[in-house]
C-alpha positions in Angstrom: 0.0 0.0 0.0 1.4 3.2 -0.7 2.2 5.4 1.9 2.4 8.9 -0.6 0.2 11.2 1.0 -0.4 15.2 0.7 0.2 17.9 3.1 -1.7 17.6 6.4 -5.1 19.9 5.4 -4.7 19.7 1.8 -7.9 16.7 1.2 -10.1 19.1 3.5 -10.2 21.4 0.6 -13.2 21.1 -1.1 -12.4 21.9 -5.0 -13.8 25.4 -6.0 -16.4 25.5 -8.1 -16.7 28.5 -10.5 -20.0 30.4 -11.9 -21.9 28.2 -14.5 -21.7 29.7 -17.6 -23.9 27.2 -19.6 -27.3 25.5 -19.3 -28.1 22.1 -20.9 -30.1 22.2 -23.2 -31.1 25.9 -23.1 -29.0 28.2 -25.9 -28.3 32.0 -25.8 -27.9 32.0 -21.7 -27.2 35.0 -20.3 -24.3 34.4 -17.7 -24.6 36.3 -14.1 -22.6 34.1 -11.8 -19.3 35.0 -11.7 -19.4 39.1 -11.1 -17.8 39.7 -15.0 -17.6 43.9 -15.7 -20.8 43.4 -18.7 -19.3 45.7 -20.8 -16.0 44.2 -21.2 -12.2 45.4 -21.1 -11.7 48.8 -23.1 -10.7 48.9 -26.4 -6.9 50.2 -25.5 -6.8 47.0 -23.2 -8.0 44.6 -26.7 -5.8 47.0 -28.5 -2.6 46.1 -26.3 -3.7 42.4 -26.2 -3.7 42.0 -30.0 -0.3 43.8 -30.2 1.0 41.7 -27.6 0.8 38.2 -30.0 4.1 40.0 -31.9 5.8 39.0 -28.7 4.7 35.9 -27.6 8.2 34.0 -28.0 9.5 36.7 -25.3 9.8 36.1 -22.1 7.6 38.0 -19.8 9.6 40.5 -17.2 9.8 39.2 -13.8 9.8 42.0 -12.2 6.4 43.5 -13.5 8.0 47.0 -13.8 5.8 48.8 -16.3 2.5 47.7 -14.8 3.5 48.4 -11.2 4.5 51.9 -12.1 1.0 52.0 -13.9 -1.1 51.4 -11.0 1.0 53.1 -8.8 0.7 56.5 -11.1 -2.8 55.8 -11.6 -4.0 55.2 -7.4 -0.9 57.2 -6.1 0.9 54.8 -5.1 3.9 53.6 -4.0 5.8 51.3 -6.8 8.0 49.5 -4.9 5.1 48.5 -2.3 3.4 46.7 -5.3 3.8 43.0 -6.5 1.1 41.5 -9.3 0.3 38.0 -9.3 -2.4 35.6 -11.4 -5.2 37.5 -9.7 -5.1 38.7 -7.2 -5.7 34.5 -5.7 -2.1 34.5 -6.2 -1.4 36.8 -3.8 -3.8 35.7 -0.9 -1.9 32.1 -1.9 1.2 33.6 -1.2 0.6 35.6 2.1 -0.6 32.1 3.7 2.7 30.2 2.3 5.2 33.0 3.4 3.3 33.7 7.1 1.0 30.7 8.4 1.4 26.9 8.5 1.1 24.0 10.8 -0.2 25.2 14.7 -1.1 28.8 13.0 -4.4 29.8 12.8 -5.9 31.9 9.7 -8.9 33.9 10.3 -12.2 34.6 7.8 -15.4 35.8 8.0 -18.8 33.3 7.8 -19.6 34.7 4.6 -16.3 35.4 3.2 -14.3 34.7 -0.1 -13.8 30.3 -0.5 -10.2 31.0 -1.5 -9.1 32.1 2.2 -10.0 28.8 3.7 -8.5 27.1 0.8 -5.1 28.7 1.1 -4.8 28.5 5.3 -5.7 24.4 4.5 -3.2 23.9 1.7 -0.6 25.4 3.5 -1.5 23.6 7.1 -2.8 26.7 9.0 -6.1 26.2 10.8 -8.6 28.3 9.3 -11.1 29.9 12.0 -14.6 30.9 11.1 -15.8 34.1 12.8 -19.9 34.9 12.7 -21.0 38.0 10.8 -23.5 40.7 12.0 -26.6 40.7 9.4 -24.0 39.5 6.9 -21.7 42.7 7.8 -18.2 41.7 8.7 -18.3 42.3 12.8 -14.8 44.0 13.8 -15.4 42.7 17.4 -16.1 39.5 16.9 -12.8 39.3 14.6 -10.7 40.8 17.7 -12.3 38.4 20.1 -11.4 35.0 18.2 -7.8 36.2 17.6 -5.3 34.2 19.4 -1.7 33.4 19.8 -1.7 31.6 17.0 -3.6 34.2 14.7 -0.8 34.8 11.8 -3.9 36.3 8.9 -6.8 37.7 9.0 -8.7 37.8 5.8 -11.9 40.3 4.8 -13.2 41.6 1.8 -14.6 45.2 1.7 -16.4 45.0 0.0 -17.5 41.5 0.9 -18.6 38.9 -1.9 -21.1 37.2 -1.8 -22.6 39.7 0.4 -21.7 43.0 -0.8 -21.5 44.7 1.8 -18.5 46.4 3.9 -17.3 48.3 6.5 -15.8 51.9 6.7 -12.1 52.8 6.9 -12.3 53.4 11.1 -13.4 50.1 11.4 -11.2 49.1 9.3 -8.1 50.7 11.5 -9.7 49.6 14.4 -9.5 46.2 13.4 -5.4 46.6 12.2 -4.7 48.2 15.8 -6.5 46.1 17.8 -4.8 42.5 16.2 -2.1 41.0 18.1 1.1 41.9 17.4 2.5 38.7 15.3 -1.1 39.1 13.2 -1.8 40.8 9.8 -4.8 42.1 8.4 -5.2 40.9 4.7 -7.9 43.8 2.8 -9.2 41.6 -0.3 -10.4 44.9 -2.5 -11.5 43.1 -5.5 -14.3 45.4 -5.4 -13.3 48.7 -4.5 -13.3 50.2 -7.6 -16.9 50.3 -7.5 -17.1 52.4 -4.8 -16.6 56.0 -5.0 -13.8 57.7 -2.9 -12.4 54.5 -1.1 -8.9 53.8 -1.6 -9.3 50.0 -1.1 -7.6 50.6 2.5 -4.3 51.9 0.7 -3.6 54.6 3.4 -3.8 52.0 6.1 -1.1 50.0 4.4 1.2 53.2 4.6 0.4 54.0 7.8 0.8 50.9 9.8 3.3 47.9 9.2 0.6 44.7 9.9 -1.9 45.7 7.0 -1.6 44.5 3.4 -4.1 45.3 0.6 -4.7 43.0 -2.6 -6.5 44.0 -5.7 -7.8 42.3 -8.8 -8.5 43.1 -12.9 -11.1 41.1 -13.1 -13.6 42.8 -12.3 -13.9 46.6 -13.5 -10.9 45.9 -16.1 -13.1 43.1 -17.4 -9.7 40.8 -17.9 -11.3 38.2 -15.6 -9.7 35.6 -18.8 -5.8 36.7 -18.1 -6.0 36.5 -14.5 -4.0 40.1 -13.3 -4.2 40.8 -9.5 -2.1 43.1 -7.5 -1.3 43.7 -4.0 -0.4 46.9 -2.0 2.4 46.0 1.2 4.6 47.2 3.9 8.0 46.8 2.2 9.1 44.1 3.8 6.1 41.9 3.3 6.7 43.0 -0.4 10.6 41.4 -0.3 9.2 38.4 1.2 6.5 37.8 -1.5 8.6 38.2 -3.8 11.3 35.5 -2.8 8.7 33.0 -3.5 6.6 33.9 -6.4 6.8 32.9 -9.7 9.2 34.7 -12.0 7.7 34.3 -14.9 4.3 34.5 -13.2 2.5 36.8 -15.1 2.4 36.3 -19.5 3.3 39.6 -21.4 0.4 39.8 -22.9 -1.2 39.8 -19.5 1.4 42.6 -18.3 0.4 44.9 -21.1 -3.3 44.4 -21.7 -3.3 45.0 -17.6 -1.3 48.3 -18.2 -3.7 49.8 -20.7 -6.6 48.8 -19.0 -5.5 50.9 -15.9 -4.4 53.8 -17.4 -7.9 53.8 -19.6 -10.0 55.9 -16.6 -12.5 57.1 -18.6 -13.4 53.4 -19.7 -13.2 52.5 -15.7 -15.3 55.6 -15.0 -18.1 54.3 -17.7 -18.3 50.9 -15.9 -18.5 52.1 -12.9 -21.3 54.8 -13.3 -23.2 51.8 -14.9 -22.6 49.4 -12.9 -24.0 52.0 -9.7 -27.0 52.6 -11.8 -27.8 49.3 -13.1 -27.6 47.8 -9.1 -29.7 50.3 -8.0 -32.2 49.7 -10.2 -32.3 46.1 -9.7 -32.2 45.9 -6.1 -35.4 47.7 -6.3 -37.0 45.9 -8.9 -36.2 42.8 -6.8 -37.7 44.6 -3.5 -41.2 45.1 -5.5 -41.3 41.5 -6.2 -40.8 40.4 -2.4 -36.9 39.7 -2.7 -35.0 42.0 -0.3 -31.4 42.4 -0.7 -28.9 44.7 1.6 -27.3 47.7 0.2 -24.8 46.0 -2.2 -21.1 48.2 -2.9 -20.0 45.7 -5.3 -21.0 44.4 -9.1 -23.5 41.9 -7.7 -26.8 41.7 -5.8 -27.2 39.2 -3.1 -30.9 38.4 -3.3 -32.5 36.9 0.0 -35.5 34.4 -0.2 -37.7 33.1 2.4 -35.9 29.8 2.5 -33.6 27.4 0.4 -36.2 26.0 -1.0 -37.4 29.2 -2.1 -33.7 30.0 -3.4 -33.0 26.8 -5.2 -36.7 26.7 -7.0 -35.9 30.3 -7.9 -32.5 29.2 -9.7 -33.8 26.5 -11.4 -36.9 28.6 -12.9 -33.7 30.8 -13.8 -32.0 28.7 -15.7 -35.1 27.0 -17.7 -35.9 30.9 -18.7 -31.4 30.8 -19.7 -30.4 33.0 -16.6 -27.6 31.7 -14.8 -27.2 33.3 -11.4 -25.2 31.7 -8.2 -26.2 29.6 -5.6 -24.0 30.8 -2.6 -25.3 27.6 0.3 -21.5 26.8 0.1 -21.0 30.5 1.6 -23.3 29.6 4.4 -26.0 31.2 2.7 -28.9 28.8 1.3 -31.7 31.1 1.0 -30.1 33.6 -1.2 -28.8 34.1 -4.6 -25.8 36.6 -6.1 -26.8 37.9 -9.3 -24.0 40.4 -11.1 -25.4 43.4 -12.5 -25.2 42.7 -15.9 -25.9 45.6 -18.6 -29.4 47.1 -19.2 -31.0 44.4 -20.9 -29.8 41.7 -19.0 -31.1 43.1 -15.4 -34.1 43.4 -16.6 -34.5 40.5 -17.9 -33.8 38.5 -14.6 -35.9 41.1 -12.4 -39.1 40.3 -14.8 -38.3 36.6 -14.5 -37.7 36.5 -10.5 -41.3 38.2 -10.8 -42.7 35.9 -13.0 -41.2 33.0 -10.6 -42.3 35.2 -7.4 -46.2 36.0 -8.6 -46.7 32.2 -9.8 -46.5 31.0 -6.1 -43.3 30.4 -5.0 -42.2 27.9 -2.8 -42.2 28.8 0.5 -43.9 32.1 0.2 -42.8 35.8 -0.4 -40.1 37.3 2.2 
């Protein structure tokens, strides 16, 4: 019998399952599962892409020089405080490889992001689950299950699948009050959609145990290359980097990433649609009995009376070719995240959800 076995933690992982993007049997589906930017990457970012396949024997550079000074130009930044990985996955990967293993203890929300459990397991941390408040990340409750043996703590602000988050205070209360071997991990792969917050940025330069990470695939619509970026204290920065990939990122990556950036009117565009788009269809859900809290993301996350409610709804979805995401494995069976998609797409899925709602639903209206 073979005695080859994996990394204590690694065969608790359950695999991640990604947004469905197809339904059998049902053509022309229109995909809202996965939080994709509707209206695509901007046409300086395709532009760059298509002039990158000129260079595609090339290696890439490995030390990401062009794009970092990008982004840093572009958010007022700090270049040398920035690394880029294969979204920004990579760089949650890496903070759990280069500061929590076996006897350390990684902490995430109840409702927060699959990866951060994933990567405290494959690296032999113990992840620790902390309860929410009304599906708001609950600063207190964070403080209160730190430990000796609390190396991370993860949150996303905003938070997927909830979309919801908490201000910067909170957020420096929640860096202050860690213990001193503990850092605070800010997942902003949805800042950008919110108007005036830096993604916690200024905490990062102000305080030594904060790190921020950041993603293109949501706003930048490059979700297919897989660009992500994270903001650091220095010396976190130097340790990162001894242990990432040096040919992580592809060239055509670097350069369609750099373009998309420094495009702000195209980010601008997507964003003022997007903050119209989920207004409107958080209220069209709320006239057909399905409340949702005040999302700051791309995404709605629609509450049902029960799971029953939920699931019906999603497969009355899907028969109609709406693809929307069941979040149970997020610890939330009774609701469902659906991305803001352009015009006609929102409304499309509000009429159906009121079709499916007026016929009788199971389990009743909320």
């Amino acid at each position: 019998m073979t005695k080859i076995m994996p990394q204590s933690g690694i065969l608790e992982i359950a695999p991640y399952v990604g947004g469905a993007s197809h339904v059998e049997g049902v053509a022309n589906v229109i995909k809202l599962s996965s939080n994709e930017n509707p209206f695509g990457p901007s046409d300086a970012a395709k532009e760059a892409f298509r002039r990158a396949a000129h260079e595609l024997h090339r290696y890439p550079s490995t030390d990401h020089a062009a794009l970092r000074s990008a982004i840093a130009e572009v958010h007022g930044l700090n270049s040398d405080q920035i690394v880029c990985g294969v979204g920004s996955d990579e760089i949650l990967s890496l903070l759990c490889q280069a500061y929590a293993g076996p006897g350390d203890e990684v902490i995430h929300t109840e409702h927060g992001f699959a990866i951060y459990k994933i990567a405290a397991l494959a690296n032999g941390a113990a992840p620790v689950e902390v309860p929410e408040r009304e599906r708001v990340t609950d600063v207190d409750a964070i403080l209160a299950a730190c430990t000796d043996a609390t190396r991370l703590v993860f949150i996303a602000n905003p938070n997927n699948p909830t979309g919801t988050m908490i201000g910067e205070a909170e957020l420096a209360r929640l860096a202050d009050g860690l213990p001193p071997q503990a850092m605070l991990v800010i997942d902003g792969a949805y800042a950008e959609y919110v108007d005036g917050y830096d993604g916690g940025a200024s905490l990062v330069e102000t305080r030594e145990n904060v790190v921020m990470t950041r993603t293109f695939s949501k706003l930048y619509g490059l979700g297919g290359l897989r660009v992500g970026w994270g903001y650091a204290p220095t010396p976190v920065i130097d340790v990162i980097n001894r242990i990432r990939g040096p040919f992580n990122l592809s060239q055509a990556a670097l350069v369609t990433a750099e373009a998309a950036v420094r495009d702000k009117a195209w980010a601008e565009k997507c964003r003022s649609e997007n903050t119209r788009l989920r207004a409107w269809l958080a209220e069209a859900l709320a006239e057909h009995g399905v409340v949702s809290d005040t999302s700051t993301a791309n995404f709605v996350l629609a509450r049902f009376a029960d799971r029953a409610q939920a699931e019906a709804c999603d497969t009355y979805l899907q028969a109609s070719g709406l693809i929307v995401r069941r979040v149970a494995g997020y610890n939330l069976p009774q609701c469902l995240r659906i991305t803001v998609g352009d015009e006609p797409s929102c409304r499309r899925v509000a009429h159906a959800i009121g079709q499916f709602m007026g016929a009788g639903a199971p389990g009743g209206q909320t």
